[in-house]
C-alpha positions as CSV (number, residue, x, y, z in Angstrom):
1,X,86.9,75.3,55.2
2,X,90.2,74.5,55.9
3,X,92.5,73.4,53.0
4,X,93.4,70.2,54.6
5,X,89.1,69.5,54.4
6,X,88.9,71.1,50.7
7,X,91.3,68.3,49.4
8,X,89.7,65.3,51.5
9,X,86.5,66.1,49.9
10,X,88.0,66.6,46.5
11,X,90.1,63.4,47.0
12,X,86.9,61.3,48.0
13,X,85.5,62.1,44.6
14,X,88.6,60.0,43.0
15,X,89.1,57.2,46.1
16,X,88.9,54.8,44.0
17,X,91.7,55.2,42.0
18,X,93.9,54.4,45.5
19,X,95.1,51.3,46.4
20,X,97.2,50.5,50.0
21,X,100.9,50.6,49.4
22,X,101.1,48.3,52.2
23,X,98.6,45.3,51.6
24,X,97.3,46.1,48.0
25,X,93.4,46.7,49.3
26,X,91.5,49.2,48.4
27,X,91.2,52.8,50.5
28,X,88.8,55.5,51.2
29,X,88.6,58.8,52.5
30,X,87.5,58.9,56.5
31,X,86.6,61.8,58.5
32,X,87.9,64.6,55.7
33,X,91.5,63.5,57.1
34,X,93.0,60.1,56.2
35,X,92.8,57.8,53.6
36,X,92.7,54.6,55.1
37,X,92.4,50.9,53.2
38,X,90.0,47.8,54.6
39,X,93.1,46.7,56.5
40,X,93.0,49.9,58.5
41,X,96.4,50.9,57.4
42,X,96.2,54.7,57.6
43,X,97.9,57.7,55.4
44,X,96.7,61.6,56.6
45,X,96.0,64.0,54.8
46,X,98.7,67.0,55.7
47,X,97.7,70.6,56.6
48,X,99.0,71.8,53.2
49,X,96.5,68.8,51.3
50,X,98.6,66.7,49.6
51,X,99.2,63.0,51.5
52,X,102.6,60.9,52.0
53,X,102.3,57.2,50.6
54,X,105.9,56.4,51.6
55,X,106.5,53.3,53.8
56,X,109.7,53.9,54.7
57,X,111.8,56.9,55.2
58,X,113.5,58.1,52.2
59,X,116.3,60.5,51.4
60,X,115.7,62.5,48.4
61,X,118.5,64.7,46.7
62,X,115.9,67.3,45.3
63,X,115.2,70.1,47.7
64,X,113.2,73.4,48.2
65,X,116.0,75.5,46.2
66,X,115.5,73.4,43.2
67,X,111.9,73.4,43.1
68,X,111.3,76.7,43.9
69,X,113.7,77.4,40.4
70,X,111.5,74.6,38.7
71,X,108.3,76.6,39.1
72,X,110.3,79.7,37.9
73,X,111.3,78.0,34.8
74,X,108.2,76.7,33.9
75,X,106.1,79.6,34.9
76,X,108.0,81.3,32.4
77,X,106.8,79.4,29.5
78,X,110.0,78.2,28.3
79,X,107.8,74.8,28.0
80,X,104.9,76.5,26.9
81,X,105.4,74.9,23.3
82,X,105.5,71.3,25.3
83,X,102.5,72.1,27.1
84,X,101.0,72.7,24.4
85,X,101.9,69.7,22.5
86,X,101.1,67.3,25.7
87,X,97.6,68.8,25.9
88,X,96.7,68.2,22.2
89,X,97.8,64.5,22.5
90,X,95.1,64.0,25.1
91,X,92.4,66.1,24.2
92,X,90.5,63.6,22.6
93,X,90.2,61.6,25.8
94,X,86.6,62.2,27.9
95,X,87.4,63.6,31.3
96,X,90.9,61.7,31.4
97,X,93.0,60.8,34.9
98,X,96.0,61.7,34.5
99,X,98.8,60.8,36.4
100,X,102.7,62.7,36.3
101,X,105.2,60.5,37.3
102,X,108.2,62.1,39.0
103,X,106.1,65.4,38.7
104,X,107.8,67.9,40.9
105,X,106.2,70.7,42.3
106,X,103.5,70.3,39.8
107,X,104.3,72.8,37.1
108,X,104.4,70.9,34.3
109,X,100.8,69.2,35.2
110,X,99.3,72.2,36.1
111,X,99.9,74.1,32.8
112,X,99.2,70.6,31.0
113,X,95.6,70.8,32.4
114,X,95.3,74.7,33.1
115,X,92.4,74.7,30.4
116,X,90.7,71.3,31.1
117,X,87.2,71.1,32.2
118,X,86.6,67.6,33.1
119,X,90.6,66.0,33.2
120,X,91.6,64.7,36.9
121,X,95.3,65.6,37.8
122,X,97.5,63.4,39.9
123,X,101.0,63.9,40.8
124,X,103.4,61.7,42.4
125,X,106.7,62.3,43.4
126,X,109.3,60.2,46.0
127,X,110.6,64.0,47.4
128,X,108.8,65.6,49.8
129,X,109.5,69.5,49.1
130,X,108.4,68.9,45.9
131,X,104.7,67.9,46.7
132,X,104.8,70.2,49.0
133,X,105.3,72.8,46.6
134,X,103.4,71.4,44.5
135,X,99.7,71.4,47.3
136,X,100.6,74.9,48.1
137,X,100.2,76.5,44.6
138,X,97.9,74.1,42.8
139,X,94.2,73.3,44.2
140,X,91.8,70.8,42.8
141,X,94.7,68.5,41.5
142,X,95.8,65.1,43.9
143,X,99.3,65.7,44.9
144,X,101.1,62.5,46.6
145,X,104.5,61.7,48.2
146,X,105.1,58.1,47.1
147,X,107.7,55.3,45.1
148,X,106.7,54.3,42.0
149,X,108.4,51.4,42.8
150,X,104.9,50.4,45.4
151,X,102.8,53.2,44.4
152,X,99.6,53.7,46.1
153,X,97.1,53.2,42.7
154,X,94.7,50.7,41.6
155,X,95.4,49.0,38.5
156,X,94.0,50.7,35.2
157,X,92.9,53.1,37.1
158,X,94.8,56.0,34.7
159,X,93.8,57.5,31.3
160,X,97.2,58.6,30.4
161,X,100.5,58.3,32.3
162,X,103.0,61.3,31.7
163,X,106.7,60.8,32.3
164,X,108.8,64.2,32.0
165,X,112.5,64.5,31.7
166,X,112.0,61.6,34.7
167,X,113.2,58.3,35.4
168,X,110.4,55.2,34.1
169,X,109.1,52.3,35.7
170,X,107.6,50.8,32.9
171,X,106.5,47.5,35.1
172,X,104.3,50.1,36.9
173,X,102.9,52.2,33.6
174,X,101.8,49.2,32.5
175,X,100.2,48.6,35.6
176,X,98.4,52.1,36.1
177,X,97.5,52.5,32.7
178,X,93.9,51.2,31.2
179,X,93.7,49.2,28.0
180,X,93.3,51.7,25.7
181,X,95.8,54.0,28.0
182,X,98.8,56.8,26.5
183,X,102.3,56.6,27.9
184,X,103.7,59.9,27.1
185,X,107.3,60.1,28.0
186,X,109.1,63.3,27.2
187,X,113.2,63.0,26.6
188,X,115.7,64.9,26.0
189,X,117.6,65.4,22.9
190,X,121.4,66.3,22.1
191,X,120.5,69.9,21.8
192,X,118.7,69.7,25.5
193,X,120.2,72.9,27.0
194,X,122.8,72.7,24.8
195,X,124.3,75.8,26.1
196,X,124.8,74.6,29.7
197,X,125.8,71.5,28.5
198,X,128.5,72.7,26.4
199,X,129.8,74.4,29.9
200,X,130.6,71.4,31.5
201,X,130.8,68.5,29.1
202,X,132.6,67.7,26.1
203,X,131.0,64.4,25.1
204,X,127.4,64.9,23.5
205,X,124.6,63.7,24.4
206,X,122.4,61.1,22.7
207,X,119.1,59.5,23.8
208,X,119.0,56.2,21.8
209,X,118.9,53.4,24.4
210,X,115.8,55.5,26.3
211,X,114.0,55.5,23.1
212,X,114.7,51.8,22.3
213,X,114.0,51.0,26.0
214,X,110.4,52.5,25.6
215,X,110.1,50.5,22.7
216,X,111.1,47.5,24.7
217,X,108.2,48.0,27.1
218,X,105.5,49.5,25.2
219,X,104.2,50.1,21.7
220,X,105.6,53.1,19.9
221,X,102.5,54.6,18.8
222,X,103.7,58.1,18.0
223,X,107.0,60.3,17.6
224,X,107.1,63.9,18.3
225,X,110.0,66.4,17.8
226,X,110.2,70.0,19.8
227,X,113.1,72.0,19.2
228,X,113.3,75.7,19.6
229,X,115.5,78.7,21.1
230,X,114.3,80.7,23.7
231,X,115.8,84.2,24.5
232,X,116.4,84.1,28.0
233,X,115.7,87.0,30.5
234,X,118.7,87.5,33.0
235,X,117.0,86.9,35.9
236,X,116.1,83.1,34.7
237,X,120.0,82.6,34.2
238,X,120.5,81.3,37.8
239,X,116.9,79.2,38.0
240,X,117.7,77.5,35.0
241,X,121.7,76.4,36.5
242,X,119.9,75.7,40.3
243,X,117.3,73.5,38.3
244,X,119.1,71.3,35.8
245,X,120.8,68.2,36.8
246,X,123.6,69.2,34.1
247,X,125.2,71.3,36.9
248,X,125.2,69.4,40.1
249,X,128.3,68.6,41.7
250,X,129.9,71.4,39.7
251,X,132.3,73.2,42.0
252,X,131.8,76.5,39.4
253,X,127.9,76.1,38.7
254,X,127.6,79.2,40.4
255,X,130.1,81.4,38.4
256,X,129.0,84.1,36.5
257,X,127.2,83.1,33.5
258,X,125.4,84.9,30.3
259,X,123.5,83.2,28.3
260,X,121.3,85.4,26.0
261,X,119.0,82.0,24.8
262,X,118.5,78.5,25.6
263,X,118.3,75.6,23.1
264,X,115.2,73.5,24.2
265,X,115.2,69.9,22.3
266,X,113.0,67.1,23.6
267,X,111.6,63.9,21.7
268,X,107.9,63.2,22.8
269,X,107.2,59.3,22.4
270,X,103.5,58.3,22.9
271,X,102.8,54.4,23.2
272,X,100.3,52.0,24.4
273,X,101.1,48.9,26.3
C-alpha cells in the first residue's frame, strides 16, 4: 500500500476533527485520496501523505535548509528535557488529540508522543517544506499545510493545543480547544541561546508582554521553568546558527564559530480558556 493510501485510511479514523477552510462544513475522506466537505470543496491527499489546507498561495520564509537543521537539533535531544516535561503535562489525559501549532517538520511532536499508546498527533504549519519534512519521517501522525488564521478544524475538536517557540492565535486556541482543553505554550527566556545571542545583540531579551498576553487570553493554570546547559558536539554548531531566528539576516552568521555549550531557557505556561 502506497503511503499516500496508508495516511487516507489513518486520516479517516480522525475526519471528524476537519472542518472546510472554505465554507466551515464538515469533510470526509473519499476514495483514500481527498478530503472533501458536503460543499464538494476538495483538498488531496499528496504522494508524501500529508494534505495542503491553504486557500491561497502563500510565501513562507522557512525553507528545506532550516528544517532539515531543526530535525538535527532536536534529534539530538537538546529538548529532550522539554519533551519530557510536555509529555508529563498531558499524560493524565485519555487518548488525547493533540494538535502543534506552527509545528515544523514535526520533531518536537514526534518526540512529545514517541511513547504514547492511544494520543492522536496533528501538526499544522503555513510552510510547505516543513510538512513535507515532517510526512516523510513521521507515519501515523496528521501532518497539514494550513493558516491558523482559517484553519481547517472543527471546534473543540483538540485535547490539548501546543504552541512552541511559535507565534499564537489565541482567537483560534480557544476555538480548537474543548472545555476542559490545555494550552501549552512554550517561550523563551533571557538565557534562550544565550550564547548566540550574545553574538549579535547587545540588548537582552525578556518575555513579559508574551507571558502577560497569554494571560490576557487564557487562564494561567500553571508555570514551568526549564533551564539547563547543554555541551554541544561540533558538528551541531552550524544546525543550531542555520535553525535559529537569532541569526537571520546576519551578513557573518556563517563565520567560524565555537561554542563548546548552549544555554537552553524556556518558560512553559499551561492555561485553560
Amino acid at each position: 500500500m502506497k503511503k499516500k493510501e496508508k495516511s487516507a485510511l489513518y486520516i479517516q479514523r480522525f475526519e471528524s476533527i476537519f472542518q472546510c477552510p472554505v465554507c466551515a462544513s464538515a469533510m470526509k475522506i473519499v476514495e483514500r485520496k481527498s478530503v472533501v466537505c458536503d460543499q464538494s470543496h476538495t483538498f488531496d491527499i499528496a504522494k508524501q501523505g500529508y494534505v495542503n489546507f491553504l486557500t491561497r498561495p502563500v510565501r513562507s520564509e522557512y525553507g528545506k535548509e532550516l528544517f532539515e537543521a531543526r530535525k538535527t537539533i532536536i534529534d539530538s535531544g537538546l529538548y529532550k528535557p522539554l519533551h519530557s516535561k510536555i509529555r508529563a503535562i498531558i499524560g493524565e489525559v485519555q487518548a488525547p488529540k493533540i494538535l502543534d501549532t506552527g509545528c515544523g517538520e514535526g520533531s518536537h511532536l514526534a518526540h512529545i508522543l514517541e511513547e504514547a499508546i492511544d494520543a492522536v498527533g496533528v501538526g499544522i504549519d503555513i510552510a510547505k517544506e516543513g510538512i513535507l519534512s515532517a510526512a516523510k519521517y513521521y507515519d501515523e501522525m496528521i501532518w497539514c499545510v494550513g493558516d491558523l488564521a482559517n484553519s481547517p478544524f472543527g471546534a473543540e475538536s483538540f485535547d490539548a493545543v501546543l504552541n512552541i517557540l511559535s507565534p499564537a492565535n489565541y482567537s483560534e486556541f480557544n476555538r480548537l480547544l474543548r472545555s476542559d482543553g490545555l494550552l501549552i505554550k512554550v517561550v523563551p527566556k533571557s538565557g534562550y541561546l544565550k550564547e548566540i545571542r550574545n553574538l549579535y545583540y547587545k540588548e537582552t531579551y525578556s518575555n513579559e508582554q508574551t507571558v502577560e498576553r497569554f494571560k490576557e487570553n487564557f487562564q494561567l493554570l500553571e508555570t514551568f521553568e526549564l533551564s539547563y546547559k547543554v555541551p554541544l558536539n561540533e558538528v551541531l554548531v552550524q544546525p543550531l546558527l542555520r535553525m535559529t531566528p537569532l541569526t537571520w539576516n546576519k551578513s557573518d552568521a556563517d563565520k567560524e564559530v565555537h561554542l563548546p555549550e548552549i544555554s537552553i531557557d524556556l518558560e512553559i505556561l499551561v492555561g485553560r480558556k
